[in-house]
C-alpha positions as CSV (number, residue, x, y, z in Angstrom):
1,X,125.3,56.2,204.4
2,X,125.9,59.7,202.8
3,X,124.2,59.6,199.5
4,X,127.3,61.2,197.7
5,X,129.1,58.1,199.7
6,X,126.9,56.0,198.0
7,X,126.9,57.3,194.5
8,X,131.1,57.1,194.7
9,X,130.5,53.5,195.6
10,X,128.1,52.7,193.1
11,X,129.9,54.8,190.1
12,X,133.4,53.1,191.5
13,X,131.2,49.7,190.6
14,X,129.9,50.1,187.4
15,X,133.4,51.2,186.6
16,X,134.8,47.5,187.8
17,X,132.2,46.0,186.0
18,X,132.7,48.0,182.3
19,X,136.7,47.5,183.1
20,X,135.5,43.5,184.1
21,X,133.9,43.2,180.4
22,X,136.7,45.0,178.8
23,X,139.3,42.6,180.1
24,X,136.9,39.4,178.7
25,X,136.4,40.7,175.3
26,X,140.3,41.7,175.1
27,X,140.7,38.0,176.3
28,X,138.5,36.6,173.6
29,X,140.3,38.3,170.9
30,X,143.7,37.4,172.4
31,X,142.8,33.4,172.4
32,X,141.0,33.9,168.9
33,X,144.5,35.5,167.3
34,X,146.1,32.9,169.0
35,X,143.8,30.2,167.7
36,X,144.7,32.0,164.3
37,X,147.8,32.3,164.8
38,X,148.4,28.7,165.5
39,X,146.4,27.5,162.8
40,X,148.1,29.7,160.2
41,X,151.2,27.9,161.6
42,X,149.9,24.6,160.8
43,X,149.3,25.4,157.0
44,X,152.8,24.0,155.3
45,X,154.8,26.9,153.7
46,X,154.7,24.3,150.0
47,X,150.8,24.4,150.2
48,X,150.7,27.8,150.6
49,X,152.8,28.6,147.6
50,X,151.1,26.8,145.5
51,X,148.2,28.3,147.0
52,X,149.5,32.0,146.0
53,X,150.9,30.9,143.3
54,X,147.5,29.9,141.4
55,X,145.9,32.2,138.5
56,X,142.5,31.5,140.2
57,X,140.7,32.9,143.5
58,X,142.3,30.2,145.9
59,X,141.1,30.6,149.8
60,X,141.9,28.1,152.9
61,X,139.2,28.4,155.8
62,X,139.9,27.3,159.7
63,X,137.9,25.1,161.8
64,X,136.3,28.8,163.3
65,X,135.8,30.3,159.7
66,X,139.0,32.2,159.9
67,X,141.3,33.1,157.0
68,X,144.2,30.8,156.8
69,X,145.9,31.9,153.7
70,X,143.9,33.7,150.6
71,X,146.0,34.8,147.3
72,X,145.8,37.7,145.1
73,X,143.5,36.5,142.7
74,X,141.1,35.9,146.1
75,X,141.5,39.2,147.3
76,X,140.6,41.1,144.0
77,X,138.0,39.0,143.6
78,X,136.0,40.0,147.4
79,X,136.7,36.4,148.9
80,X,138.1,38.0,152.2
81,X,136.9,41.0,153.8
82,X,139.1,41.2,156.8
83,X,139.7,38.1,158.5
84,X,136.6,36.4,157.5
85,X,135.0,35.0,154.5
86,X,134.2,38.4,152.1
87,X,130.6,37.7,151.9
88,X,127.7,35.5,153.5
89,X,126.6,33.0,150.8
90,X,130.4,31.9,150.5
91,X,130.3,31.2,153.9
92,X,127.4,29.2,153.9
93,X,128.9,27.0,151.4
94,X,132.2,26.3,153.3
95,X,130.3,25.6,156.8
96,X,127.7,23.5,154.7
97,X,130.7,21.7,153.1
98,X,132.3,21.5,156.2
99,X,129.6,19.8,158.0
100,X,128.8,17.7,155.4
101,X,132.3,16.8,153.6
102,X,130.7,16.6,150.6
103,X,132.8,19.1,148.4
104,X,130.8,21.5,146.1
105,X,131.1,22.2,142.6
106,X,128.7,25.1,141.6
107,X,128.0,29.0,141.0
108,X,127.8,31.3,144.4
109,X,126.2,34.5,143.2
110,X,126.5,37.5,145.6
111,X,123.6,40.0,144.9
112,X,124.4,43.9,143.7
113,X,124.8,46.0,147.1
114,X,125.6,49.4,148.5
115,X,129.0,49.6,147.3
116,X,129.5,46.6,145.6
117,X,128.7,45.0,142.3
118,X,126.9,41.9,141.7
119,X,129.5,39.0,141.6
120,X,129.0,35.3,139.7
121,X,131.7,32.8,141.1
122,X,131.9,29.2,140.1
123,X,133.3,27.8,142.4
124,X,134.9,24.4,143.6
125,X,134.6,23.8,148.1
126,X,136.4,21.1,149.8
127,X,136.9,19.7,153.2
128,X,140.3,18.9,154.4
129,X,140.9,15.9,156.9
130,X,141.5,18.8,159.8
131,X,138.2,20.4,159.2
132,X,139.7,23.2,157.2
133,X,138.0,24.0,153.3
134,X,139.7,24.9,150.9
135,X,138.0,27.2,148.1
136,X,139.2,28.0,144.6
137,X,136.7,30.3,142.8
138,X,136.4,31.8,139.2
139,X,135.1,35.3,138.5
140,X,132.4,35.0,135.8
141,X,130.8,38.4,136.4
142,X,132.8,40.2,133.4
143,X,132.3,37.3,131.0
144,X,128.4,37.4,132.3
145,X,128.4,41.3,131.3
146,X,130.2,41.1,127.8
147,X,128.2,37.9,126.7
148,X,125.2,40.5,128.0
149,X,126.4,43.4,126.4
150,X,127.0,40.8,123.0
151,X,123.2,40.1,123.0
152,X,121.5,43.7,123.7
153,X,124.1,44.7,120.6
154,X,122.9,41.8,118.2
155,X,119.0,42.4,119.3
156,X,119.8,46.3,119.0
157,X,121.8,46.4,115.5
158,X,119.1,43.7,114.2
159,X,116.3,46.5,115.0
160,X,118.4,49.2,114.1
161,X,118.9,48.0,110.7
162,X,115.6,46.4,109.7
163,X,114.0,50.1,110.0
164,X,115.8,51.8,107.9
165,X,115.8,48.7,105.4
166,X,112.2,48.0,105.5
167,X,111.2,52.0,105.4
168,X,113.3,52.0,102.0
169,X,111.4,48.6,100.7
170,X,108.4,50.5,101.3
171,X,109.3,53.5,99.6
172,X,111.1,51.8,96.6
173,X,107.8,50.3,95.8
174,X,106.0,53.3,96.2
175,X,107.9,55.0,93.7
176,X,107.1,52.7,91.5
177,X,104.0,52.6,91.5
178,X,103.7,56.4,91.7
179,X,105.8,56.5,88.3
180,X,102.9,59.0,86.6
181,X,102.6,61.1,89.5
182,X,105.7,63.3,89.4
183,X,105.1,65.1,92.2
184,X,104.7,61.7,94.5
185,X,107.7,60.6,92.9
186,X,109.6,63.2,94.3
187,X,108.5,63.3,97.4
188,X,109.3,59.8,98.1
189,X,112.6,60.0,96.4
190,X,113.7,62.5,99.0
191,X,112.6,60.3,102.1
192,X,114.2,57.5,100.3
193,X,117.1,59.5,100.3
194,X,117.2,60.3,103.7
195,X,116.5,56.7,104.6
196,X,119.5,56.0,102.9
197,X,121.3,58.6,104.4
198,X,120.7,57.8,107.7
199,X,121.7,53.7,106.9
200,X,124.9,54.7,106.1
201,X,125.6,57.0,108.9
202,X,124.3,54.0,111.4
203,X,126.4,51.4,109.0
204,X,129.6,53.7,109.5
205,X,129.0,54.6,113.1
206,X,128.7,50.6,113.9
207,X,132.1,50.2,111.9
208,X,133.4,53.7,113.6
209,X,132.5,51.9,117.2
210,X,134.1,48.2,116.5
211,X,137.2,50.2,115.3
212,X,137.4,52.3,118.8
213,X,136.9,48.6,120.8
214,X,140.0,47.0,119.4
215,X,142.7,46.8,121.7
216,X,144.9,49.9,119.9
217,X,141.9,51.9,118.4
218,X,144.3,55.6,117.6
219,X,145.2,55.4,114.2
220,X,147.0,58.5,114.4
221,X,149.3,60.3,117.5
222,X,150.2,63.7,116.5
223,X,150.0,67.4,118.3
224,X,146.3,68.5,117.6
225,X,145.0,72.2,117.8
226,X,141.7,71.9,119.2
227,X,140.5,75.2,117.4
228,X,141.0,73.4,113.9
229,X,139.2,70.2,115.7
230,X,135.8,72.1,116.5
231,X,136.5,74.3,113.3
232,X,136.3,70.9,111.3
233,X,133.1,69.9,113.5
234,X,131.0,73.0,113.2
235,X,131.6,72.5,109.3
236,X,130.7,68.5,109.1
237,X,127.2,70.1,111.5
238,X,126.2,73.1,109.6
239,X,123.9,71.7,107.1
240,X,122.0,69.9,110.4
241,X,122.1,73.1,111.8
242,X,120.5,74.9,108.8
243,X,118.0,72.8,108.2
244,X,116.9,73.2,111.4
245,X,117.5,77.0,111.6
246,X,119.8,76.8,114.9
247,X,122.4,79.0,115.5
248,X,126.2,77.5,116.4
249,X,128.1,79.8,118.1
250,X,132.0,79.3,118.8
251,X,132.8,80.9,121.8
252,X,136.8,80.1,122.2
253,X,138.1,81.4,125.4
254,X,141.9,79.8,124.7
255,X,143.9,77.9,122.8
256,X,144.3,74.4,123.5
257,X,146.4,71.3,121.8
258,X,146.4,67.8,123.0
259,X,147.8,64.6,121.3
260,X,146.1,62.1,119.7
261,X,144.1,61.3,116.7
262,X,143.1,64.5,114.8
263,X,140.2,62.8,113.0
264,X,138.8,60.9,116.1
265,X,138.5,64.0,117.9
266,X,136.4,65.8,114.7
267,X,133.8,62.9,115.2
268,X,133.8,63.5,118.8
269,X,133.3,67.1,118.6
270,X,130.7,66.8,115.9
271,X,128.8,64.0,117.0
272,X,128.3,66.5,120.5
273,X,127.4,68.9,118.3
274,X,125.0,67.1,116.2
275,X,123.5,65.5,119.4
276,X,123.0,69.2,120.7
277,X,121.3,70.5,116.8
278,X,118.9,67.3,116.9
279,X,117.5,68.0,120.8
280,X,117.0,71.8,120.5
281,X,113.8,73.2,119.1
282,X,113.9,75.6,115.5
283,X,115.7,78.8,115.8
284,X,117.7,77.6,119.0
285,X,121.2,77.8,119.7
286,X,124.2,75.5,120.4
287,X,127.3,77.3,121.8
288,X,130.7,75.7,121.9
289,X,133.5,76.6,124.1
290,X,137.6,76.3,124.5
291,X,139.2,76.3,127.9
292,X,142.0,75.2,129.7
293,X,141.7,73.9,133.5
294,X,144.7,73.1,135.2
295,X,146.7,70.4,133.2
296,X,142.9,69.4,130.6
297,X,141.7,71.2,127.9
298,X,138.4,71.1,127.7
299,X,135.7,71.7,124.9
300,X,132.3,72.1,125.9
301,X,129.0,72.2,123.8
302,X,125.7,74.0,125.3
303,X,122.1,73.4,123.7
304,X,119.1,75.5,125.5
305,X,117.1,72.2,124.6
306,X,114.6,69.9,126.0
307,X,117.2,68.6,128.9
308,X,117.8,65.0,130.2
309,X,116.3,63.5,133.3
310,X,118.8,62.7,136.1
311,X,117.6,59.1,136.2
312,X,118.6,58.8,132.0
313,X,122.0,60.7,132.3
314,X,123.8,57.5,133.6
315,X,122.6,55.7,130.7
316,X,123.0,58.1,127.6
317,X,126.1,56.7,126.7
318,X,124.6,53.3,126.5
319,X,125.0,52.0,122.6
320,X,121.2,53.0,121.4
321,X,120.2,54.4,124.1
322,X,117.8,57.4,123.3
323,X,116.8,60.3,125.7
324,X,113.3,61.1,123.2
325,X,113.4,58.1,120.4
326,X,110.8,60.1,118.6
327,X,112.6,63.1,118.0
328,X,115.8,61.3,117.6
329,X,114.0,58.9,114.2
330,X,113.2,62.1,113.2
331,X,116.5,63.7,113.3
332,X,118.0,60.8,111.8
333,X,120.2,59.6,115.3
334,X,121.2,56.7,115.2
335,X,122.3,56.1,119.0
336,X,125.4,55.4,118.5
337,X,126.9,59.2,118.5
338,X,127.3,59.5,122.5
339,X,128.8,56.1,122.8
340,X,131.5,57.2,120.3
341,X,132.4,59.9,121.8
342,X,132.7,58.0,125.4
343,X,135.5,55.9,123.4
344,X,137.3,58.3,121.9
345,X,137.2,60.3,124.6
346,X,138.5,57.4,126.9
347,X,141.2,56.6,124.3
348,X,142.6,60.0,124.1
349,X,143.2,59.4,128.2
350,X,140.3,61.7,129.0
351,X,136.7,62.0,130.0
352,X,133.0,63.2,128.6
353,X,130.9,64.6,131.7
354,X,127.3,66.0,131.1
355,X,125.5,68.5,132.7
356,X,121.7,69.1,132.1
357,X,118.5,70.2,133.4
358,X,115.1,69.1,131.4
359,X,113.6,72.2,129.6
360,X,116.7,74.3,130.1
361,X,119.7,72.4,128.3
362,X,122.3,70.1,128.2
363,X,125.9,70.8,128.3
364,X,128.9,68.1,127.3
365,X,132.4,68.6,128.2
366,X,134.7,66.6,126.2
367,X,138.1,66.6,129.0
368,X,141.3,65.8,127.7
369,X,144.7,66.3,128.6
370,X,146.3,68.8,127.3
371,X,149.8,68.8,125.0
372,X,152.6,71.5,127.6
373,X,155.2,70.8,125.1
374,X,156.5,72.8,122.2
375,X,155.6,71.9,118.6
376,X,158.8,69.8,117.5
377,X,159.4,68.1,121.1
378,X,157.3,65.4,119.8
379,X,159.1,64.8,116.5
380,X,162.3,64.6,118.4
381,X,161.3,61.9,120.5
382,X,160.1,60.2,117.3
C-alpha cells in the first residue's frame, strides 16, 4: 500500500475514534441532565418554596450529588458551585450522611483558599427516604471575625491603657519624692505631662472610633471646601511639626468640595498628617496636595520617611497596628490614627490608598467624591 494511502487511512481512523469518544461523553452528559432533569421534577413545587423561602442556607442533594434545588441564602453563602456541592468537605458530609442515614448536626469549616475566604458553617444534614439530603447551613464566619476582632480590641485597649497609666504612677511618685530637687521635679512634670497628653489623645481616639462604628456615624452633611479642611489640619499638626523641625508644605493644585462632615474630615486630614510628622526623621518634610480626578477629589500627604514594607501595608489600618512601635511610643501614636481615617474615609463614600517605598516615603491619598453642584443646590433640596 502507498504510504500516503496509508497515512489517509490511518488519520481517517483516529478521526472515527476522537468523533467515537466525542459522541460517548456528549451521551453521558445528555443521560446525566436527563437524570437531573427528572429528579428536579420529582422535588414537589410546596417543598421547594419552603425551601427558597427560608432565611438560612437551605440545599437538596440527588442520589448522584447533583443540585436539586439550592435558595439564595445557599448560594451567597458558596453551598453550590455549578451543579455540584460548592466545596469538598460539604460533600463528604452529605455522601457520609447518605450512606449512613444518620443525619448530622455539626460545624463544616472550609479552609482559606486562592480566591476564597475561610468559611465556618453549622450545619444540620439529612437523608430523605429517596436517598436525597437535605442541608440547611448557617454562616458563622462574620460572627467568628467580630467576636475575633472583640477580643484583639479588649487585649489591645487593656495594653494600650495600662502604659500610659502605669508610666504616670511611676512618675507621680517620682515627683514626690524628688520634691527638693527642683530641677528633677521639672523634668518629670513634663513627661508626666506628656503621659497625660498622649492618654487623652488614645482615650478620645477610642471614643472618636466607637462613634465612626455606629450604624449613622456623620454628624454633620454639609458642602465642605477641602482647602479650609487641610487648612484646619496643618494648624491642629503644626506644633508636632515644630517640635520635630519638619517642614509642611501645601502644595494645592485645585479646588475641591465634597459633602459630608467638615469636622470628620479635619481628623482625617490631620491624623495623615500627624502619621507622616511622627515617621519622618528632624528637618524632613511632609507635603500635602489638592487635586481633582475625574468625578473624586483627592488629598494626598507625602513624607520622605523611613517607608512601609509591602508585607505591613495591608495591615496598617489594623486598630494598633504599628509600622515601628518604637518610634511611634516616642511620638506619642496611639495606633488608632490610620484606622480612623479608613472610617471616615469609608463613611464619606470614599477610599484611603497608600503608596510607599521603605527609606524613600509614604504617600496617603484620602479619595472622596467630589460635590458638582452649586453652593445653594443643597439647601434647596433641604
Amino acid at each position: 500500500m502507498h504510504p500516503a494511502v496509508a497515512g489517509l487511512i490511518g488519520a481517517g481512523i483516529a478521526l472515527l475514534g476522537c468523533l467515537f469518544a466525542y459522541l460517548i461523553h456528549r451521551g453521558r452528559e445528555g443521560l446525566r441532565q436527563i437524570e437531573t432533569q427528572r429528579a428536579e421534577a420529582r422535588v414537589s413545587a410546596e417543598l421547594r418554596q419552603v425551601l427558597e423561602l427560608m432565611q438560612t442556607g437551605a440545599l437538596l442533594v440527588g442520589p448522584h450529588d447533583e443540585i436539586l434545588v439550592v435558595n439564595e441564602p445557599g448560594e451567597t453563602m458558596g453551598l453550590v458551585r455549578g451543579t455540584r456541592v460548592g466545596f469538598t468537605e460539604l460533600l463528604d458530609v452529605v455522601r457520609a450522611v447518605r450512606t449512613s442515614g444518620i443525619a448530622y448536626d455539626g460545624a463544616v469549616i472550609r479552609e482559606r483558599q486562592p480566591g476564597m475566604d475561610a468559611l465556618e458553617l453549622t450545619v444540620r444534614v439529612s437523608a430523605m427516604d429517596d436517598e436525597d439530603v437535605l442541608v440547611f447551613a448557617v454562616d458563622e464566619s462574620a460572627a467568628k471575625r467580630v467576636e475575633a476582632v472583640r477580643r484583639d480590641f479588649v487585649a489591645n485597649i487593656s495594653h494600650e491603657l495600662k502604659t500610659p497609666i502605669g508610666a504616670i504612677s511611676v512618675l507621680s511618685e517620682a515627683v514626690e519624692a524628688a520634691k527638693d530637687d527642683p530641677e528633677a521635679v521639672e523634668r518629670f512634670a513634663g513627661r508626666l505631662q506628656r503621659e497625660t497628653a498622649r492618654l487623652a489623645e488614645l482615650t478620645n481616639q477610642i471614643i472618636d472610633l466607637s462613634r465612626l462604628q455606629t450604624e449613622n456615624p456623620m454628624l454633620a452633611h454639609e458642602i465642605v471646601e477641602l482647602s479650609e479642611v487641610i487648612d484646619e489640619a496643618v494648624s491642629r499638626s503644626r506644633e508636632r511639626a515644630a517640635q520635630r523641625e519638619v517642614s509642611v508644605i501645601i502644595a494645592r493644585a485645585a479646588d475641591a468640595r465634597v459633602l459630608g462632615d467638615r469636622w470628620q474630615l479635619a481628623d482625617a486630614v490631620a491624623n495623615l498628617v500627624q502619621n507622616a510628622i511622627s515617621y519622618s526623621g528632624e528637618r524632613a518634610r511632609v507635603t500635602i496636595s489638592l487635586t481633582v480626578e475625574g468625578e473624586h477629589a483627592e488629598v494626598k500627604v507625602s513624607d520622605n520617611g523611613i517607608g512601609i514594607r509591602p508585607e505591613d501595608q495591608d495591615r496598617i489600618f489594623e486598630r494598633f497596628f504599628r509600622v515601628d512601635y518604637g518610634r511611634s511610643r516616642e511620638s506619642g501614636g496611639t495606633g488608632l490614627g490610620l484606622s480612623i481615617v479608613r472610617h471616615i474615609a469609608v463613611s464619606h463614600g470614599g477610599e484611603i490608598r497608600v503608596w510607599s517605598r521603605p527609606g524613600q516615603g509614604s504617600t496617603f491619598t484620602l479619595s472622596l467624591p467630589a460635590y458638582l453642584g452649586a453652593h445653594d443646590d443643597l439647601e434647596d433640596e433641604e
